[in-house]
C-alpha positions as CSV (number, residue, x, y, z in Angstrom):
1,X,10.8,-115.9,-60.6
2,X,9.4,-118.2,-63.7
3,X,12.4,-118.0,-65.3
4,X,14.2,-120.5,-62.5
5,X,11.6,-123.1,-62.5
6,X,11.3,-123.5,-66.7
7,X,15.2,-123.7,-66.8
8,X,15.1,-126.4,-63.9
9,X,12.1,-128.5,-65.9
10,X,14.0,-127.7,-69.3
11,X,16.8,-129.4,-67.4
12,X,15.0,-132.4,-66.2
13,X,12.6,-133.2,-68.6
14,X,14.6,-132.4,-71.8
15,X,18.4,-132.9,-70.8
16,X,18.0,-135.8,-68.1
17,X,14.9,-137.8,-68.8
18,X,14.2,-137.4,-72.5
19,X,17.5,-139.1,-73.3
20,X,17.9,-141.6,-70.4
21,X,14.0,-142.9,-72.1
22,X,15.9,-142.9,-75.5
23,X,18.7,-144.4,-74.2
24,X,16.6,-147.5,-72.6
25,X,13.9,-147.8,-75.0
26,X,16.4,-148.1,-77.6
27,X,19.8,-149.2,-77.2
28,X,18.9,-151.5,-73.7
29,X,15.6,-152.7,-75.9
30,X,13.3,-152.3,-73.1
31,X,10.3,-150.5,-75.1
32,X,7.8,-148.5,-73.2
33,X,9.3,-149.5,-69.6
34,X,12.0,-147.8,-70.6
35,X,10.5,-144.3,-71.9
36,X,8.2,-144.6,-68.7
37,X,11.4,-145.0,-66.7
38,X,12.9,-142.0,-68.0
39,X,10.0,-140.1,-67.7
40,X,10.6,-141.1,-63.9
41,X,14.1,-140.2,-63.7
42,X,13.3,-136.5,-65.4
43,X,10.5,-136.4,-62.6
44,X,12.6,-136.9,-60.1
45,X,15.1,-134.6,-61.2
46,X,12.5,-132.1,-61.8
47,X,11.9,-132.6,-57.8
48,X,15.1,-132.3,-56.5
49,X,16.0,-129.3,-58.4
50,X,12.4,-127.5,-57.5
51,X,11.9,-128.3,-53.7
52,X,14.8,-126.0,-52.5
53,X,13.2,-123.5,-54.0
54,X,9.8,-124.1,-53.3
55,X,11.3,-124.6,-49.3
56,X,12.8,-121.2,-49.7
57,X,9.5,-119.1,-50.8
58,X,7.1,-121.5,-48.4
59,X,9.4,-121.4,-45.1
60,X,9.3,-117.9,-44.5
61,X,5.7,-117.4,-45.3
62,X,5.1,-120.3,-42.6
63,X,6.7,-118.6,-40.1
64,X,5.6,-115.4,-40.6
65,X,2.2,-115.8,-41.4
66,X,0.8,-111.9,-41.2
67,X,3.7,-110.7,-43.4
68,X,2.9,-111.8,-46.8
């Protein structure tokens, strides 16, 4: 069950936002707006890739509530 959710934040964090902040800071010249802008892309990566599966276990328990 870990498994999924460290390869989605790998993804996010290390694939998508680490070098969209290198890629501002650096070659646009934008300094620490643009590693903190990164950081905000990787984030909301990291969402979109982690609520379907956070839906998916929380739904059910929802609308089920005495099966567990």
């Amino acid at each position: 069950m870990v498994h999924f959710e460290v390869i989605g934040d790998i993804f996010a964090y290390w694939m998508v936002g680490l070098p969209i902040a290198v890629l501002l800071s650096m070659k646009f010249e934008l300094g620490a707006v643009g590693v903190w802008s990164g950081l905000a892309v990787g984030l909301f990566v990291a969402c979109v890739t982690l609520a379907p599966r956070l839906w998916k276990m929380t739904v059910p328990a929802v609308a089920n509530p005495d099966r567990t």
